[in-house]
C-alpha positions in Angstrom: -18.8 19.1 31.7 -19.0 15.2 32.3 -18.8 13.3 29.3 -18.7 9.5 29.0 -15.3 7.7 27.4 -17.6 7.1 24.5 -18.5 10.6 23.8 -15.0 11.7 24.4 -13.5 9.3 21.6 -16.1 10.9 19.1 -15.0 14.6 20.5 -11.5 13.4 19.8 -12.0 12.0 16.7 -13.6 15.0 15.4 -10.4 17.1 16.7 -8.7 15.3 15.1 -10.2 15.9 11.2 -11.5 12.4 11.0 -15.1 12.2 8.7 -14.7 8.8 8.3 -14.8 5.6 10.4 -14.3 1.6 8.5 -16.1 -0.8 11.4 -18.1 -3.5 12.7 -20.2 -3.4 15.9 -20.2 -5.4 18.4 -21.1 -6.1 22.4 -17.8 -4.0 23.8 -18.4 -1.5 21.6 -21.7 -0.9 22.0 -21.5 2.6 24.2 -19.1 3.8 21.1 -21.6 2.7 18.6 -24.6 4.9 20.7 -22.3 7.8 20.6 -21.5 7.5 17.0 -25.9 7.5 16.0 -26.0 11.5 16.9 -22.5 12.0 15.5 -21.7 14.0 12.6 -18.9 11.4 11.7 -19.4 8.8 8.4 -19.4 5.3 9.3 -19.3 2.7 6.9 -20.3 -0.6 7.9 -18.2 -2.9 6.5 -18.9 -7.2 6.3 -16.2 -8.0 7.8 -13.7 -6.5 10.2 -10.8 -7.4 8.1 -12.4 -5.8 5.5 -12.4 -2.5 7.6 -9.1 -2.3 8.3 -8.5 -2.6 4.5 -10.7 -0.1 4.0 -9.1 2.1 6.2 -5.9 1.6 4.9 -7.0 2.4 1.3 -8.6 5.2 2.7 -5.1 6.2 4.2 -3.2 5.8 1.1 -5.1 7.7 -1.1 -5.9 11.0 0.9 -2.6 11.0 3.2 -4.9 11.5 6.2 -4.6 8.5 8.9 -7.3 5.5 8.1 -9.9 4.7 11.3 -11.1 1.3 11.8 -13.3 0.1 14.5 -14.3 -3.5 16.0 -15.4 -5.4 18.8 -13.0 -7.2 21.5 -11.9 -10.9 20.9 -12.6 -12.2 17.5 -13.9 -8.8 16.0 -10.2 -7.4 17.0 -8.3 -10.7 15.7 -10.0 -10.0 12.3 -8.3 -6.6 12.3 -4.7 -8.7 12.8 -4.2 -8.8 8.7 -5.4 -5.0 8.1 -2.7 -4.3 10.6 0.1 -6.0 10.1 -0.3 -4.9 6.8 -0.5 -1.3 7.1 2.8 -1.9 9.6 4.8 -3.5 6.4 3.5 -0.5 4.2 3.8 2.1 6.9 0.1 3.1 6.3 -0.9 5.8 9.1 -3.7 3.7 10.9 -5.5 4.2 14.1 -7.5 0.9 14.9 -9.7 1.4 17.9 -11.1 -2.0 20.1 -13.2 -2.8 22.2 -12.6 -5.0 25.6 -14.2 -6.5 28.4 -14.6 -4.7 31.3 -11.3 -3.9 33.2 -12.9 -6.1 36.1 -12.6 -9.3 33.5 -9.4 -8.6 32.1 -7.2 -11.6 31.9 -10.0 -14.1 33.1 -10.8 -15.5 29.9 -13.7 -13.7 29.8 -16.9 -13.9 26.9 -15.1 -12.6 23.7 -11.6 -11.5 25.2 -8.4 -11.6 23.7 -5.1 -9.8 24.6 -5.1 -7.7 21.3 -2.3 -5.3 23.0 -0.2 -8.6 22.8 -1.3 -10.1 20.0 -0.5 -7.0 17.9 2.6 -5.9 19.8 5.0 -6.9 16.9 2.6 -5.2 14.2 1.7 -2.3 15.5 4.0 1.2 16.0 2.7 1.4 19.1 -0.7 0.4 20.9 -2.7 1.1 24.4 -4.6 -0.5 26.7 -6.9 2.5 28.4 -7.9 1.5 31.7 -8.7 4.5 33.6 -11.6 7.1 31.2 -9.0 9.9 32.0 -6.6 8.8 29.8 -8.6 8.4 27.1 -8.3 11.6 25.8 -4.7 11.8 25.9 -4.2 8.5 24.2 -6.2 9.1 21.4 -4.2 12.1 20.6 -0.9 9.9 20.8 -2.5 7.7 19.1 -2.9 9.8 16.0 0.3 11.8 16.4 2.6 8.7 16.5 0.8 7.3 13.7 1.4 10.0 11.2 5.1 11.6 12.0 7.9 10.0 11.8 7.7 6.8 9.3 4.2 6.3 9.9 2.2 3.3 10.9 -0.6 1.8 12.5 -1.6 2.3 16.9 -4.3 0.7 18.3 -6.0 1.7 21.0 -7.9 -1.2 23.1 -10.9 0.3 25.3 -12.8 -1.7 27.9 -16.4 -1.6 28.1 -16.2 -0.1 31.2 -13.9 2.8 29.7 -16.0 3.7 27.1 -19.3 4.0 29.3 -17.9 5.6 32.6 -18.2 9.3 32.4 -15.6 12.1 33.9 -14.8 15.2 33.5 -13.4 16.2 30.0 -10.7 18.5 29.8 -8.4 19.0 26.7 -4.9 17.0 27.2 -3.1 19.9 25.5 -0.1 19.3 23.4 1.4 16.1 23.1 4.7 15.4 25.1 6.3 12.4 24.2 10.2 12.3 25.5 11.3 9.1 24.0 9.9 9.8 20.5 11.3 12.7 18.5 11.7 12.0 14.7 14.3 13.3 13.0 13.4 15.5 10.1 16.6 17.6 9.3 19.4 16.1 7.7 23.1 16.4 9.1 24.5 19.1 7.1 27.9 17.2 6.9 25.9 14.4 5.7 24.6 16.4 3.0 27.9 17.7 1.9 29.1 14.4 1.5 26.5 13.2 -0.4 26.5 16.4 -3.0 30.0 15.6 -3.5 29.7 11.9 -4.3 26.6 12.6 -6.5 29.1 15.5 -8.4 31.6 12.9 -8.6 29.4 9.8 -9.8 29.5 8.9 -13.7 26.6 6.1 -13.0 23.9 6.7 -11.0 20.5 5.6 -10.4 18.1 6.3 -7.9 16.2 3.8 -6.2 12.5 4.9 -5.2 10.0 3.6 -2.6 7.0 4.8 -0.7 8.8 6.9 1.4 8.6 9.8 -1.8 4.9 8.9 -2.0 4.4 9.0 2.0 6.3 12.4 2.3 5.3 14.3 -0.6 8.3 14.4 -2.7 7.1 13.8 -5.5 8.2 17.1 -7.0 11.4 17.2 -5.2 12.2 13.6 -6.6 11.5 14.4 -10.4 13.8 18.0 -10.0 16.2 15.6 -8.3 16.7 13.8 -11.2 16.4 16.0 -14.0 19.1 18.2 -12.3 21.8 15.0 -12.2 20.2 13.2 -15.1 20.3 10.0 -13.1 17.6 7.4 -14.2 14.5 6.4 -11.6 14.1 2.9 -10.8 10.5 2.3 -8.1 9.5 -0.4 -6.1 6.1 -1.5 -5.7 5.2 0.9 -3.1 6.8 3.6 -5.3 4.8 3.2 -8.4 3.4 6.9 -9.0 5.9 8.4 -7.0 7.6 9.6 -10.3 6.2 9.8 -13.6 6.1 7.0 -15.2 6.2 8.2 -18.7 9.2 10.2 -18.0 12.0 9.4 -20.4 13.7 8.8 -16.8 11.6 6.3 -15.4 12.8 2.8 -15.3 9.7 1.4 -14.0 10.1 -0.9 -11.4 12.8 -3.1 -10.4 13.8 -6.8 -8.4 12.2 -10.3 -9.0 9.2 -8.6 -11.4 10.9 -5.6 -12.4 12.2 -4.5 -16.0 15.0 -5.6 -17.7 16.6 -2.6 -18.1 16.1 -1.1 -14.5 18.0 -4.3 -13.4 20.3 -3.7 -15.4 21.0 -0.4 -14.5 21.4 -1.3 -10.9 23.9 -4.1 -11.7 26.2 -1.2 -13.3 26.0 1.7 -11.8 28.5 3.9 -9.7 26.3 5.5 -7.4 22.8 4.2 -5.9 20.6 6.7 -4.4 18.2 4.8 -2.6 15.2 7.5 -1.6 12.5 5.8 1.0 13.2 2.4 0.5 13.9 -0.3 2.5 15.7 -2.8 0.6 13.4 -5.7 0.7 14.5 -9.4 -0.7 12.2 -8.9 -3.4 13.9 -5.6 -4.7 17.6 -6.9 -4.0 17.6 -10.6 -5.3 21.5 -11.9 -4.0 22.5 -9.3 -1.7 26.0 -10.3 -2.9 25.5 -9.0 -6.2 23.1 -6.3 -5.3 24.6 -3.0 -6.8 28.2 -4.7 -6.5 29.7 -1.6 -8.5 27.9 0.9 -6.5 28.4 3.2 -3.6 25.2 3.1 -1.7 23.2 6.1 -0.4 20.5 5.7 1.5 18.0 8.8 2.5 15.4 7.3 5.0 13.4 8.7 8.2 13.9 6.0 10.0 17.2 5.1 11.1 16.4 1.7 12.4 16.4 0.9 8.0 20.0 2.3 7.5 22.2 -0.8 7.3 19.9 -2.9 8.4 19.3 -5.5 4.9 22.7 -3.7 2.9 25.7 -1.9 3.6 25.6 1.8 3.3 28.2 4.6 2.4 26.1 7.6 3.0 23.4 7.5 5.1 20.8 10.5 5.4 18.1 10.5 8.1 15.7 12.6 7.7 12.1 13.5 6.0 12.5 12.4 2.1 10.7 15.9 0.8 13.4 17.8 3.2 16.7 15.8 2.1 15.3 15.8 -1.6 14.7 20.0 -1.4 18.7 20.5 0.7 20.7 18.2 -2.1 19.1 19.9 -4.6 20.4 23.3 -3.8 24.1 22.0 -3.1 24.3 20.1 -6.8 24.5 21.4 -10.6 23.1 20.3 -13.3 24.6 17.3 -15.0 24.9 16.9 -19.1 23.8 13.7 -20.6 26.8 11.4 -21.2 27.6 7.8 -22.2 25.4 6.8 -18.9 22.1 8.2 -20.5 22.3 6.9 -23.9 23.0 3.3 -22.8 20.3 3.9 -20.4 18.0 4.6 -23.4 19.5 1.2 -25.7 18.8 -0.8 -23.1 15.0 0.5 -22.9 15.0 0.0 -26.4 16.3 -3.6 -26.5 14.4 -5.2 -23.5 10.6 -3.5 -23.7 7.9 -4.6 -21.3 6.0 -6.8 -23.8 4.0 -10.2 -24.4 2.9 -11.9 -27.5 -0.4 -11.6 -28.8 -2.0 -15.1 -30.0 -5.7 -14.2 -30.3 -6.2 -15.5 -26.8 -7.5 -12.8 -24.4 -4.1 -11.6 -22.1 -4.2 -10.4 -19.1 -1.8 -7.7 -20.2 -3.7 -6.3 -22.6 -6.9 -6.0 -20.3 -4.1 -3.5 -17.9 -3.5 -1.7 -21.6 -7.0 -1.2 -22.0 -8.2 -0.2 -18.5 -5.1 1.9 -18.7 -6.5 3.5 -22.4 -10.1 3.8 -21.5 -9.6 5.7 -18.2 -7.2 7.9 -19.7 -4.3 6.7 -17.0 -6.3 9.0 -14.2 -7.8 6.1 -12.8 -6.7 4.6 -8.7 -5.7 1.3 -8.9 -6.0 -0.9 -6.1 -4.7 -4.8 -6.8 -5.2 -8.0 -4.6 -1.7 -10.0 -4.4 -0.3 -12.8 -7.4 0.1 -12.2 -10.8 -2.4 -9.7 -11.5 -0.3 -7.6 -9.2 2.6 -7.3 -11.0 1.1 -7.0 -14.6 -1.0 -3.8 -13.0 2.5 -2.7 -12.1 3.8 -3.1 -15.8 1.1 -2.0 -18.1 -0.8 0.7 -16.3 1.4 3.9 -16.4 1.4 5.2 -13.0 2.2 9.5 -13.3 0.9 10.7 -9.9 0.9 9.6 -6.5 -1.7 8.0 -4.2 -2.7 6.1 -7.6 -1.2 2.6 -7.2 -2.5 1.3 -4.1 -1.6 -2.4 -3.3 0.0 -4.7 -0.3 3.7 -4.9 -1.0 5.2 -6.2 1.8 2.7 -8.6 4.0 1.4 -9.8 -0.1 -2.4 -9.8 1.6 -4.5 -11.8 -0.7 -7.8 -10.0 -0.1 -6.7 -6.6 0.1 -7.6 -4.7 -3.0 -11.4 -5.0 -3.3 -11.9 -3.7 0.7 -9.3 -0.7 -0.4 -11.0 0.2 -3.0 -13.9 0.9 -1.2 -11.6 3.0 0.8 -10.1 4.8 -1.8 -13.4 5.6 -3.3 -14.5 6.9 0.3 -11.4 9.2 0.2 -11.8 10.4 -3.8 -16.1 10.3 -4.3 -15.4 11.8 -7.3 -12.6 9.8 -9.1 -12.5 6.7 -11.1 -11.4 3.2 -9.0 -10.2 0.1 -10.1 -9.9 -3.2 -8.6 -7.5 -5.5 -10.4 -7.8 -8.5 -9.0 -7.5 -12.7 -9.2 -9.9 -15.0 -9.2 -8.3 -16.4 -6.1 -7.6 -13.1 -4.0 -10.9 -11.9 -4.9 -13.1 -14.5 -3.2 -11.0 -13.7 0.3 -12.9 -10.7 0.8 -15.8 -10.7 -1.7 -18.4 -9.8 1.0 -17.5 -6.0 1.1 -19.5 -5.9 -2.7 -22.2 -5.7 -0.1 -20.4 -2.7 1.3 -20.0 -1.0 -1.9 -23.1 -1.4 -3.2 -24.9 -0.5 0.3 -23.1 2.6 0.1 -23.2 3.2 -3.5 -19.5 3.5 -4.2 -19.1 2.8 -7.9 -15.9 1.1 -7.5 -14.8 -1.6 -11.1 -13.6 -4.6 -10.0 -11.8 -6.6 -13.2 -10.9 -10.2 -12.2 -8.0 -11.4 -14.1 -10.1 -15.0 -13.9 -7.3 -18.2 -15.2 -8.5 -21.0 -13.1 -5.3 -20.8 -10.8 -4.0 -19.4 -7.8 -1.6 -18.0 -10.9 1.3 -17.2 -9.2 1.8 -20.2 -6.9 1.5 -21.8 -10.5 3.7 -20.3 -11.5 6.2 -21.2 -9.1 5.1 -24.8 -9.8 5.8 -24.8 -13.2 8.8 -23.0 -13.2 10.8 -25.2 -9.5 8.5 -27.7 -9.0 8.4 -29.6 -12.5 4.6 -28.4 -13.7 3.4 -30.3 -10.8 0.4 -28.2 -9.9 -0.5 -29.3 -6.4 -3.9 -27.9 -5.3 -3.2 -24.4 -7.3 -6.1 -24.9 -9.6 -9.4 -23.4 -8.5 -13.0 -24.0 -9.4 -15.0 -20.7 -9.1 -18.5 -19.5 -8.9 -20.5 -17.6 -11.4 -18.7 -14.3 -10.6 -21.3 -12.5 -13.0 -23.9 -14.3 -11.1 -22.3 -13.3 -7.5 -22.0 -10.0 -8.0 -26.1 -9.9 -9.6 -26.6 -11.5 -6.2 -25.0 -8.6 -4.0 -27.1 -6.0 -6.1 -23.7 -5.1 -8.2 -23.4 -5.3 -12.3 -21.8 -8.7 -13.4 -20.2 -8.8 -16.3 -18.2 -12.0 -18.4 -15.6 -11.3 -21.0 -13.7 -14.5 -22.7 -12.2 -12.3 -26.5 -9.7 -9.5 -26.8 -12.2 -7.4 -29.1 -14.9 -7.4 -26.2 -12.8 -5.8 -23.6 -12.9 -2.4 -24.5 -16.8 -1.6 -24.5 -17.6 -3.8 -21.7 -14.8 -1.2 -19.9 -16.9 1.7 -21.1 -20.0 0.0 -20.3 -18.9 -0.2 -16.8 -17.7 2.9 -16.8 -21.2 4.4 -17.8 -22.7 2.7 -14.6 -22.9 4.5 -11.3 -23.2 1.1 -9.8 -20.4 -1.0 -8.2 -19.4 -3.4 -11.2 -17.5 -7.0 -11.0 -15.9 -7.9 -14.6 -14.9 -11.7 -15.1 -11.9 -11.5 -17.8 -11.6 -15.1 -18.7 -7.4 -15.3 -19.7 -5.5 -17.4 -20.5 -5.0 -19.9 -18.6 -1.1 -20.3 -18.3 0.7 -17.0 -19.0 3.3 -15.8 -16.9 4.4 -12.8 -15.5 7.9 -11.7 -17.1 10.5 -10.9 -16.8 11.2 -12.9 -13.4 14.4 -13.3 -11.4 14.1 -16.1 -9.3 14.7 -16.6 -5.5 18.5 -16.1 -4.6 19.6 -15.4 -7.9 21.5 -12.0 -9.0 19.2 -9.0 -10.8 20.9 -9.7 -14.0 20.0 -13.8 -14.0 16.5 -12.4 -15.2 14.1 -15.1 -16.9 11.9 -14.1 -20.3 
């Protein structure tokens, strides 16, 4: 049966489990868009490309299926760039399809043409150019298989015009044969030994969490982990949810925003189990210092991480749910010892807290989103301050439910990936926690929820400033707050004008029933917390300094 390239990429798609498309039409992918009318496949038109590879990303994060984004060739693709470099950084499993001009055109500097495959090369896992219909079938299915094994990340596929309206005969690629890709799963057995024996051995330890529990699953395996060696559970960003966070283990998170005491404990321990991380700037601080007691074990998929930012002792390549499951039935239980209870004095000594003035805190908005929702609500955050107090104050105890840009920082991110995540969990409470800065980079997509009534809470955490660049100022740069201060809209106004419920808040008592107001509302809903002006986010290690060289 002849089918056209367009057809086949819905036949594929479908094959493939995806119900849900994030895109933007356009000229070059006009014969995709016809194919998509009859389809039984959800598309959500998003206002901005950008936006849709958000979207998709969110989408991604919260259901552990791969996010689908769609969009036109030239600029329509270059406003996918951000999406995709930041589902590379977070290793979000993404599949971005473009359009192109017609393989006739190709490198002429044709209407609306860009070389996308190039541009995205360093950003991408891997990416195609289809130039021949045949292929089209096959590729997609790479596509979606490199995407999600291994450490995943995003592919894009680029598809002529051409491409996508010439038909040929369909027939099924079959299984997907990839020679020069094979992930390694297992863990080396005599790896495995050596690691059992030097967690037996280890008076000090603390393990070191990221997304790669969160991406694999191993959750579970994580929190038996550590209750069988009593070791205490520092996160990263990306790692937020990936072990309780009321768990008298939990450490919260740790680096330039992290807690006191989770610092601390890496500064002193023996042994550092670091499970899916990748040892970013942010989390080490001076690399000198960084664990300088510690032998350092690091269990990641991909071996291209091991070594690569910090020496390692005992590397462990494999999937983070299958290391977790094989330590755990080579070790014994642990007792609690000296370790634990200074663990516990520390927490004790150096609490997460601010100081309450009258003045409405951003920190106590978190508290109260966090009380009224019963800590069962997704977060999503756009990138500053507001970031790192959802981090702190909203207690993250399952995964999937802190969904933020860690290592691209993409301004913009949250309100597009909440409107993801509510695609992914219809039924579940989303929250937006966002600055007045970040917010106004992708504001638009309110259309997009409200057009699609997704009832997804946006709370602006509004000061006035690009807060965290002020911060910075006043801290290195002697208060001198060079174009950091922001005059903004009527956000209750703005969002009244999209069709969404606007809300203003300016006193601590007011915060709690305009959260249950919105809450009562099936309608998208944009909350303007006006804070104060100049707190900061702490505790703070700054740049280049050692974890213990915390301020606040």
């Amino acid at each position: 049966m002849k089918k056209s390239g367009a057809q086949i990429l819905v036949d594929c798609l479908r094959e493939q489990g995806v119900d849900t498309i994030f895109g933007y039409p356009g000229g070059a992918v006009l014969p995709i868009y016809d194919a998509l009318y009859d389809a039984d496949i959800r598309h959500i038109l998003t206002r901005h490309e950008q936006g849709a590879a958000h979207a998709a990303d969110g989408y991604a994060r919260a259901s552990g299926r791969p996010g689908v984004c769609l969009a036109t060739s030239g600029p329509g693709a270059t406003n996918l760039v951000t999406g995709i470099a930041n589902a590379y950084m977070d290793s979000v499993p993404l599949v971005a399809f473009t359009g192109q001009v017609v393989t006739s055109q190709l490198g002429k500097d044709s209407f609306q043409e860009a070389d996308i495959t190039g541009i995205t090369l360093p950003i991408t896992k891997h990416n195609y150019l289809v130039k021949d219909v045949r292929d089209l079938a096959r590729v997609i299915k790479e596509a979606f298989y490199i995407a999600t094994t291994g450490r995943p990340g995003p592919v894009l596929v680029d598809i002529p015009k051409d491409v996508s309206s010439t038909q040929t005969e369909y027939e099924d690629p079959g299984p997907v044969n990839l020679p020069g890709y094979r992930p390694v799963l297992e863990p080396s057995a005599e790896q495995l030994n050596r690691a059992a024996e030097a967690i037996a051995r280890a008076e000090r330890p603390v393990i070191y969490a990221g997304g790669g529990v969160v991406y694999s699953g191993a959750h579970r395996e994580l929190r038996r982990f550590a209750e069988l060696i009593l070791a205490p559970v520092a996160t990263t960003l990306m790692g937020l949810g990936g072990f309780p966070g009321d768990h008298p283990l939990a450490l919260g998170m740790l680096g330039m925003h992290g807690s006191k005491y989770a610092n601390f404990a890496v500064c002193e321990c023996d042994l550092l189990i670091a499970v899916g991380v990748r040892f970013d700037d942010r989390v080490t601080g001076k690399l000198e210092s960084f664990a300088s007691q510690a032998r350092i074990m690091h269990i990641d998929i991909d071996p291209a991480e091991i070594g690569k930012n910090v020496r390692v002792d005992i590397p462990l390549v494999g999937d983070v749910k299958r290391v977790l499951s094989a330590l755990i039935e080579r070790l014994e239980a642990k007792l609690p010892g000296a370790w634990q209870e200074k663990i516990q004095t520390w927490k004790k000594e150096y609490p997460i807290t601010y100081e309450e003035n009258g003045h409405l805190k951003p920190q106590h908005v978190i508290r109260e989103i966090y009380r009224v929702t019963k800590g069962q609500a997704r977060i999503t955050t756009e990138v500053g301050q507001h970031q790192m107090w959802a981090a702190h104050y909203y207690t993250y105890t399952r995964p999937r439910t802190f969904i933020s840009s860690g290592g691209l920082g993409t301004m913009g991110f949250g309100l597009p990936a909440a409107i993801g995540v509510q695609v992914a969990c219809p039924g579940e409470i989303v929250f937006d926690i966002a600055g007045d800065g970040s917010i106004q980079m992708n504001i638009q997509e309110l259309a997009t929820a409200v057009n699609y009534d997704l009832p997804v809470k946006v709370a602006i955490l509004d000061n006035g400033y690009l807060g965290m660049v002020r911060q910075w100022q006043e801290l290195f740069y002697n208060r001198r707050y060079s174009y950091s201060e922001l005059v903004n809209p009527d956000f209750v106004k703005l969002a009244e004008a999209y069709g969404a419920v606007g809300m203003r808040v300016e006193k601590p008592a007011d915060v709690r029933p305009a959260l249950e107001q919105a809450l009562a509302t099936s309608k998208p809903v944009l909350m303007d917390f006006v804070i104060e002006r100049e707190e900061n986010v702490l505790p703070f290690v700054p740049p280049g300094e050692s974890l213990d060289r915390m301020l606040g």
